[in-house]
VOLO-765641 format. One record per residue (C-alpha): residue number from 1; residue in one letter; y, x, z. Coordinates in steps of 0.5 Angstrom, whole numbers. Layout:
N
- vopa|tiro|y|x|z
- NUM|a|Y|X|Z .
...
//
This chain:
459
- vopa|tiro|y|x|z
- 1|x|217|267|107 .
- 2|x|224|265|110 .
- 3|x|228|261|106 .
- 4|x|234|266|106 .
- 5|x|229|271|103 .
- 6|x|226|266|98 .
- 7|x|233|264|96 .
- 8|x|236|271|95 .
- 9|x|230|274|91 .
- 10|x|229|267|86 .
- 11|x|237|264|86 .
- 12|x|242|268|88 .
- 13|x|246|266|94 .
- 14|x|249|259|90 .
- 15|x|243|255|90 .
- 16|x|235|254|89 .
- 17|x|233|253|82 .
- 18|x|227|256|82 .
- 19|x|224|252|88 .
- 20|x|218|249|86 .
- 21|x|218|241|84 .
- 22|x|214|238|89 .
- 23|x|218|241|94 .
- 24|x|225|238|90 .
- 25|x|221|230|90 .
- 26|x|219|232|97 .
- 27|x|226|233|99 .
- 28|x|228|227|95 .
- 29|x|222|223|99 .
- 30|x|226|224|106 .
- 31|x|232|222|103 .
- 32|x|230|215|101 .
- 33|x|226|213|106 .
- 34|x|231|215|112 .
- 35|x|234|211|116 .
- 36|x|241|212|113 .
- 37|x|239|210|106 .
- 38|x|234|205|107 .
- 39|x|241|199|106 .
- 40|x|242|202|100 .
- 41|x|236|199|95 .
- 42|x|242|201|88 .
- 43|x|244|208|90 .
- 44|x|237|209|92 .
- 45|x|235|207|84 .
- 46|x|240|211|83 .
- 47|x|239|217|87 .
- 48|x|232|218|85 .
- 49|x|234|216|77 .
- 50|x|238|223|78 .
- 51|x|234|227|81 .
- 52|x|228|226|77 .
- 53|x|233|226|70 .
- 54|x|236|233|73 .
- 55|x|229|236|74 .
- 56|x|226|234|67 .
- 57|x|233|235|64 .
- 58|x|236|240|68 .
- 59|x|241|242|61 .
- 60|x|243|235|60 .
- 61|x|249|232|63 .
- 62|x|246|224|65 .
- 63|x|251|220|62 .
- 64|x|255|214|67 .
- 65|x|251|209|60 .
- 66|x|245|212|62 .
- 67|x|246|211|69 .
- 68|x|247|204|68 .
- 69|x|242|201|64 .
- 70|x|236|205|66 .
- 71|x|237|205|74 .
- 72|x|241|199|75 .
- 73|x|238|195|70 .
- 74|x|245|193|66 .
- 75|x|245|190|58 .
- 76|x|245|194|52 .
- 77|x|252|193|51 .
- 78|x|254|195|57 .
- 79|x|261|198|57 .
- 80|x|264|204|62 .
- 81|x|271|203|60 .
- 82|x|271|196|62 .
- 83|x|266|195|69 .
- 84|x|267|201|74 .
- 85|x|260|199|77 .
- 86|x|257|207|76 .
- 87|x|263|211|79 .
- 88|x|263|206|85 .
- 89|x|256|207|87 .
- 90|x|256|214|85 .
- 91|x|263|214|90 .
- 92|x|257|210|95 .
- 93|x|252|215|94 .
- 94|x|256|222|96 .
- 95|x|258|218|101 .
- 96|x|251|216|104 .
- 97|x|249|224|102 .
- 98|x|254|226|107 .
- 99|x|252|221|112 .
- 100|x|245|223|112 .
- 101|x|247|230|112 .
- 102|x|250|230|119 .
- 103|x|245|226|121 .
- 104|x|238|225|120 .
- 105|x|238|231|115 .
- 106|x|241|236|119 .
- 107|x|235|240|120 .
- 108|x|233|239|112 .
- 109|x|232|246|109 .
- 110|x|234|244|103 .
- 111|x|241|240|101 .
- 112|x|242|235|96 .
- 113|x|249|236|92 .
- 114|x|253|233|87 .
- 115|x|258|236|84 .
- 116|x|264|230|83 .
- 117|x|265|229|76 .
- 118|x|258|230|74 .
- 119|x|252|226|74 .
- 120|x|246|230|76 .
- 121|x|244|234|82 .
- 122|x|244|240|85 .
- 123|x|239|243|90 .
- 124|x|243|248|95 .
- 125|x|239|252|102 .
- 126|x|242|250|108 .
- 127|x|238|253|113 .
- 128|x|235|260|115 .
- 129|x|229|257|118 .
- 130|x|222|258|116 .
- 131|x|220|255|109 .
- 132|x|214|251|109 .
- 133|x|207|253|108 .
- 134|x|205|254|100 .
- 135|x|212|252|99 .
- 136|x|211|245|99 .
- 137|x|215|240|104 .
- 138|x|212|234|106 .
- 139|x|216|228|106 .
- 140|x|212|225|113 .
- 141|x|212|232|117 .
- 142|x|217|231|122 .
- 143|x|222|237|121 .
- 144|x|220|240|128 .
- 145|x|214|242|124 .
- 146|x|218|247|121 .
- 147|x|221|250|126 .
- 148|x|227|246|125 .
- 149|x|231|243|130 .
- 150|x|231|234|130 .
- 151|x|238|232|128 .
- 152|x|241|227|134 .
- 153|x|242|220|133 .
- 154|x|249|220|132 .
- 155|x|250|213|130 .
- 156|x|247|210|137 .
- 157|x|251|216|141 .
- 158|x|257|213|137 .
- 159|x|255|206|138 .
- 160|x|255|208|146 .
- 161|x|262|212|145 .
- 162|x|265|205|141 .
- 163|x|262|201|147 .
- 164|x|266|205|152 .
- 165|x|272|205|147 .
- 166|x|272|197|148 .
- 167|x|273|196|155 .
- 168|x|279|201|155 .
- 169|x|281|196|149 .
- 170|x|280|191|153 .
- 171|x|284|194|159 .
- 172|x|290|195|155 .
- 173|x|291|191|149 .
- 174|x|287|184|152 .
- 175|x|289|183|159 .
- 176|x|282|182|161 .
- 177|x|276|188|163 .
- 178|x|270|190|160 .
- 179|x|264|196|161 .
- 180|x|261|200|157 .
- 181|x|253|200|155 .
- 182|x|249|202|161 .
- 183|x|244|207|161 .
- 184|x|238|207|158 .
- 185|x|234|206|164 .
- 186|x|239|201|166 .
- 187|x|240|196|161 .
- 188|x|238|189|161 .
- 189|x|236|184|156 .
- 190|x|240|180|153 .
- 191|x|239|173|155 .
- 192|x|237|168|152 .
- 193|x|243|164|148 .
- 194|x|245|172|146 .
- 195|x|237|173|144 .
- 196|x|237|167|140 .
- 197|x|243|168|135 .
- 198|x|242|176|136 .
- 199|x|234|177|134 .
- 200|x|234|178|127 .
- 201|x|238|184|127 .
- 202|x|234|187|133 .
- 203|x|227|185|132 .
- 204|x|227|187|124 .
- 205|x|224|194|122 .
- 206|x|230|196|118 .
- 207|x|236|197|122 .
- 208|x|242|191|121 .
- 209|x|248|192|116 .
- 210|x|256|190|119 .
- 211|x|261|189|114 .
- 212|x|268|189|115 .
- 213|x|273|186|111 .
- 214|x|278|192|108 .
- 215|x|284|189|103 .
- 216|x|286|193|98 .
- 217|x|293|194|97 .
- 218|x|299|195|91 .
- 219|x|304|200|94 .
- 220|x|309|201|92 .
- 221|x|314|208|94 .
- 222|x|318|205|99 .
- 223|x|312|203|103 .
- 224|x|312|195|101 .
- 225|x|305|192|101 .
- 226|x|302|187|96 .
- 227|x|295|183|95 .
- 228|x|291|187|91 .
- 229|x|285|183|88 .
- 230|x|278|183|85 .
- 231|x|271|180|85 .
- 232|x|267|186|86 .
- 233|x|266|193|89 .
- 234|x|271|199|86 .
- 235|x|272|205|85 .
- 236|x|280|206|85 .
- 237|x|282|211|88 .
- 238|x|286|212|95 .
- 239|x|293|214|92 .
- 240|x|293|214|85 .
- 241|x|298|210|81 .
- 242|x|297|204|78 .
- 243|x|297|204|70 .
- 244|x|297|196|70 .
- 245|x|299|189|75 .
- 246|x|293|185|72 .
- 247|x|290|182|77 .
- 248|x|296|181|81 .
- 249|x|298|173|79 .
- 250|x|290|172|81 .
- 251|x|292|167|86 .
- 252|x|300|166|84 .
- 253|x|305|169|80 .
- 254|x|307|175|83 .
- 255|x|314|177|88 .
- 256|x|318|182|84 .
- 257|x|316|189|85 .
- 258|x|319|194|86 .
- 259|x|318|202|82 .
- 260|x|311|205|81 .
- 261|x|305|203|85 .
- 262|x|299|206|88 .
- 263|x|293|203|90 .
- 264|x|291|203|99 .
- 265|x|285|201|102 .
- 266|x|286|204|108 .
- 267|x|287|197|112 .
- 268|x|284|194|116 .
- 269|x|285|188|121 .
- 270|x|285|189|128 .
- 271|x|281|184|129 .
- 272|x|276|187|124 .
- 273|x|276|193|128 .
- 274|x|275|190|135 .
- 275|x|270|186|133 .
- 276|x|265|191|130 .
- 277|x|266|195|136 .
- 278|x|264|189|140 .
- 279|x|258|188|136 .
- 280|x|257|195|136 .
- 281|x|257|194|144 .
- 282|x|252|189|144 .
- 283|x|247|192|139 .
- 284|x|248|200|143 .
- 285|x|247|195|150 .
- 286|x|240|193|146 .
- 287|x|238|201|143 .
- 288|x|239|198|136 .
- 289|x|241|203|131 .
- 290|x|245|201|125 .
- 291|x|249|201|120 .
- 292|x|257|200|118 .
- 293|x|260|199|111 .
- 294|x|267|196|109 .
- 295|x|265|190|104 .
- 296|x|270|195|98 .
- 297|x|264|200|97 .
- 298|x|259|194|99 .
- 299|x|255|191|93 .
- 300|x|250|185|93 .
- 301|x|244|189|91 .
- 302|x|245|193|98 .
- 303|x|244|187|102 .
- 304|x|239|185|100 .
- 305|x|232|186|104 .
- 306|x|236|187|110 .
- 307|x|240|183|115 .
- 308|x|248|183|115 .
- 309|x|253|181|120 .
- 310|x|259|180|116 .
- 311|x|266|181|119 .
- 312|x|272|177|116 .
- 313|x|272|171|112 .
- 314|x|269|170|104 .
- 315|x|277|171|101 .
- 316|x|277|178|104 .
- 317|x|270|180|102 .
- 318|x|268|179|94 .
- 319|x|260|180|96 .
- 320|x|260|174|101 .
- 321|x|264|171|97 .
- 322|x|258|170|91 .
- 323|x|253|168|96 .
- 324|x|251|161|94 .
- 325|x|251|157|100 .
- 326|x|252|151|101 .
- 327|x|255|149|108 .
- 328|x|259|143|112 .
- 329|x|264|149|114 .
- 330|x|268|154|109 .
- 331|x|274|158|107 .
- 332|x|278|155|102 .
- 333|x|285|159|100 .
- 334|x|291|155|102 .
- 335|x|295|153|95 .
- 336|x|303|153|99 .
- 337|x|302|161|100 .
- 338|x|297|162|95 .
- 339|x|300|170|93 .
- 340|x|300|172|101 .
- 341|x|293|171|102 .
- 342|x|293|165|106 .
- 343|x|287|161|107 .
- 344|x|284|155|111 .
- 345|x|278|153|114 .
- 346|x|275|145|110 .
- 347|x|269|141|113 .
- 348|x|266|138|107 .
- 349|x|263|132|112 .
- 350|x|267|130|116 .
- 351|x|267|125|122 .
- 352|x|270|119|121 .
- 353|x|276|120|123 .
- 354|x|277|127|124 .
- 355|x|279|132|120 .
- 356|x|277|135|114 .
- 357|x|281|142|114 .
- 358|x|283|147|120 .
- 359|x|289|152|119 .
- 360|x|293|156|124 .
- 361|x|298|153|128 .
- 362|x|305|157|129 .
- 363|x|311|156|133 .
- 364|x|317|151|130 .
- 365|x|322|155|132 .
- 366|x|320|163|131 .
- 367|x|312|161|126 .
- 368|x|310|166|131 .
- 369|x|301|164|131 .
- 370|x|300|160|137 .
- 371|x|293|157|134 .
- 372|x|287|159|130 .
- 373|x|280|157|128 .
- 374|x|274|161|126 .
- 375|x|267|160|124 .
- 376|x|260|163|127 .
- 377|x|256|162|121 .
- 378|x|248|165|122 .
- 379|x|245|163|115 .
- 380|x|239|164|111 .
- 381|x|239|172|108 .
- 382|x|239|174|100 .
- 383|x|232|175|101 .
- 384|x|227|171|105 .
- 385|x|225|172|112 .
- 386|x|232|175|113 .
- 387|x|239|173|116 .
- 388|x|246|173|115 .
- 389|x|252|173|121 .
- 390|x|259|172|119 .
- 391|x|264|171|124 .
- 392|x|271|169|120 .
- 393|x|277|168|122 .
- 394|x|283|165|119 .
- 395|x|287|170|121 .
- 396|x|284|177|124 .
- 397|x|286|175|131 .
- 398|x|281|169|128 .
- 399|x|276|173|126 .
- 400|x|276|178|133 .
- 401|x|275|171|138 .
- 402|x|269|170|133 .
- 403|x|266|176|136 .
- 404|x|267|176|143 .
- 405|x|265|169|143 .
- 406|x|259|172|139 .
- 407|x|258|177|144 .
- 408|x|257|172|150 .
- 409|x|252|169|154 .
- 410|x|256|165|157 .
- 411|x|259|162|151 .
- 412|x|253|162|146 .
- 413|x|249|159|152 .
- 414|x|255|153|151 .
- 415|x|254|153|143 .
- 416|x|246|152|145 .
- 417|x|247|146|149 .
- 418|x|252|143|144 .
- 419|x|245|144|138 .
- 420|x|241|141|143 .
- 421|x|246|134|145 .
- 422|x|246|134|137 .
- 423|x|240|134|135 .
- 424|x|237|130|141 .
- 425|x|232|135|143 .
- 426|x|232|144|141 .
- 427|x|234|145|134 .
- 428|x|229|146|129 .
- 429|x|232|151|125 .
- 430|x|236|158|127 .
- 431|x|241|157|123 .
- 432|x|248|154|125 .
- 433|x|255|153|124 .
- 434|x|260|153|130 .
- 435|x|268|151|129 .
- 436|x|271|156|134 .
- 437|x|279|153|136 .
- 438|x|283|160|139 .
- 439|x|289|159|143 .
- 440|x|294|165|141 .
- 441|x|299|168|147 .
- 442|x|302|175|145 .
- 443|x|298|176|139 .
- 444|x|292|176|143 .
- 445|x|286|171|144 .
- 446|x|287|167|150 .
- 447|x|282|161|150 .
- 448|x|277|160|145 .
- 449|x|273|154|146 .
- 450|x|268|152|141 .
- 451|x|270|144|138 .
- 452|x|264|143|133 .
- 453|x|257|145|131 .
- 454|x|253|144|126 .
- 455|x|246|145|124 .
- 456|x|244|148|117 .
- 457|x|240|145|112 .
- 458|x|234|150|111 .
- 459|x|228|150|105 .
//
């Protein structure tokens, strides 16, 4: 029976809710093992929790304490009022709905909805071709199987747009030229410095995450700006008006603030745009999949059990920030400008004789940035056998020198040879850290040289 007969004679034109079970935990099945989601370890628990609550308990609204004790493991005392976690991941859940839909599900028969405001879920037809045999939907048949048509690879088509993108980028705003991915047929293989550095996130079964930094901001209804801080994900929405300034003297008393405020997190640092569609070029050149999130919506348990490449430095991203790692190099916050964000990047061990912190050079005369240093960390991943890349720098100029350095076999191949003068012979462990000095004209990287490597200790 067609679905638009089977929908008009069972549910009326709004929804499926006589579909048979079995082909709703089908439809959940496809959702959760597809590639969209696979990154997403606490809004699958989520997700699978609602469903099958809204199917046993179809009458019963799922409580946001429900949610928080059984599907994502919090306390008994567990207070909605005080910690957001359950509304930031449903904002991340409808989100990677709505992903899923445009791409790996687009042929789906049936959609999965979620009413904003509400905790449980809605089955909606969203295609009038053939309902399956019996009317069971195995989750491991492809949708052609169902006279449906396979959705395009939207994210590895983007990454090849964003490739083309780079190199007009690079044309008009970085003095220097680039190209865009080849065709497939075309593409070379990595060499081996870039092979090196890049293997966990091309070679792994699940498709890498890239984590952008993205500040949130107070603003006020002249337009100024000011530093919002917090330790973890949010869930505070675009626009709406602050009802409290707690937080604000986190790092330093606050400036005076002008009128009512409203909180922003449509920011992001040039640098950190660059960047992602420098790595986008790169992994689009070796046909790898992936995902993007910005570190606002992103939590620890979504990193785990994959590899992350993390653009911008641990001050700008609370998640990298709880990552115990113990390293040589790393961001502390400058305490002459503490309320502005400002950071430096200390070396824990320094040499005899030689610098303990870096921080960016500026003009005497105009403070213009005329220096900055960034990091190339590749570290040990949440969970074993896995990688996390951070590429940081002091200022997001900082941070954009570190991916094109990043994104270079010339220049990695230095870094190579750096590791094996210090180690006397090829450096046992993968994992490093490269000091990058960045030389700044016109606000773009003119020079990058890497000053210092180090290897990082590893069990």
């Amino acid at each position: 029976m067609p679905l638009n007969e089977y929908s008009n004679r069972e549910t009326g034109s709004h929804g499926v809710d006589q579909v048979d079970v079995k082909v709703r935990l089908a439809t959940l099945e496809r959702i959760l093992q597809s590639g969209t989601f696979s990154t997403a370890e606490s809004i699958r628990q989520i997700l699978r929790f609602i469903v099958e609550q809204s199917i046993s308990h179809s009458d019963q609204e799922i409580k946001e304490y429900t949610i928080a004790t059984e599907a994502l493991g919090r306390g008994r005392d567990f207070d909605p009022k005080a910690d957001n976690i359950v509304r930031a991941q449903m904002r991340r859940l409808r989100q990677k709905l709505d992903e899923y839909y445009q791409g790996d599900g687009a042929g789906d028969p049936l959609r999965v909805v979620i009413p904003r405001g509400h905790y449980h879920v809605e089955f909606q037809a969203q295609s009038a071709g053939p309902w399956p045999a019996h009317g069971v939907l195995d989750a491991n048949v492809p949708a052609s199987r169902y006279g449906l048509l396979l959705p395009i690879n939207w994210k590895l088509l983007l990454a090849a747009l964003l490739a083309l993108n780079v190199a007009l980028l690079a044309v008009l705003y970085l003095t220097h030229t680039g190209s865009a991915a080849k065709p497939a047929e075309q593409r070379a293989p990595l060499g081996p410095a870039l092979s090196q550095l890049w293997h966990p996130f091309l070679e792994a079964r699940e498709a890498p995450l890239v984590v952008y930094s993205n500040a949130l901001f107070l603003m006020s209804e002249q337009g100024d700006l000011y530093r919002y801080f917090l330790n973890g994900v949010h869930a505070l929405p675009f626009g709406a008006r602050v009802q409290s300034f707690a937080g604000l003297e986190r790092r330093a008393p606050a400036p005076p603030l002008r009128g009512p405020l409203s909180y922003s997190d449509a920011y992001t640092g040039t640098g950190e745009v660059v960047g992602a569609a420098k790595i986008a070029e790169l992994l689009a050149r070796a046909g790898r999949n992936f995902s993007v999130e910005r570190d606002g919506i992103v939590s620890f348990e979504d990193i785990r059990g994959t590899n992350v490449v993390f653009l911008g430095a641990s001050l700008e991203d609370p998640v990298l920030a709880q990552l115990p790692m113990a390293n040589d190099f790393g961001f502390e916050q400058d305490a002459e400008h503490a309320f502005a964000g400002s950071q430096l990047i200390i070396d824990r061990h320094p040499v005899p004789g030689g610098p303990s912190t870096y921080t960016l050079q500026r003009d005497p005369k105009t403070q213009a940035i005329e220096g900055d240093y960034a990091l190339i960390s590749l570290l040990p991943g949440v969970t074993p056998n896995h990688s996390i890349l951070v590429l940081a720098g002091i200022s997001t100029l900082g941070t954009q020198a570190a991916a094109e350095f990043a994104t270079s076999e010339e220049n990695m191949q230095t870094v190579t040879e750096m590791r094996s003068q210090g180690t006397g012979r090829k450096a046992a462990s993968p994992y490093f850290q490269a000091l990058l000095a960045v030389q700044i004209r016109d606000g773009v990287a003119a020079k990058i040289d890497c000053v210092l490597v180090r290897e990082v200790r590893h069990n």
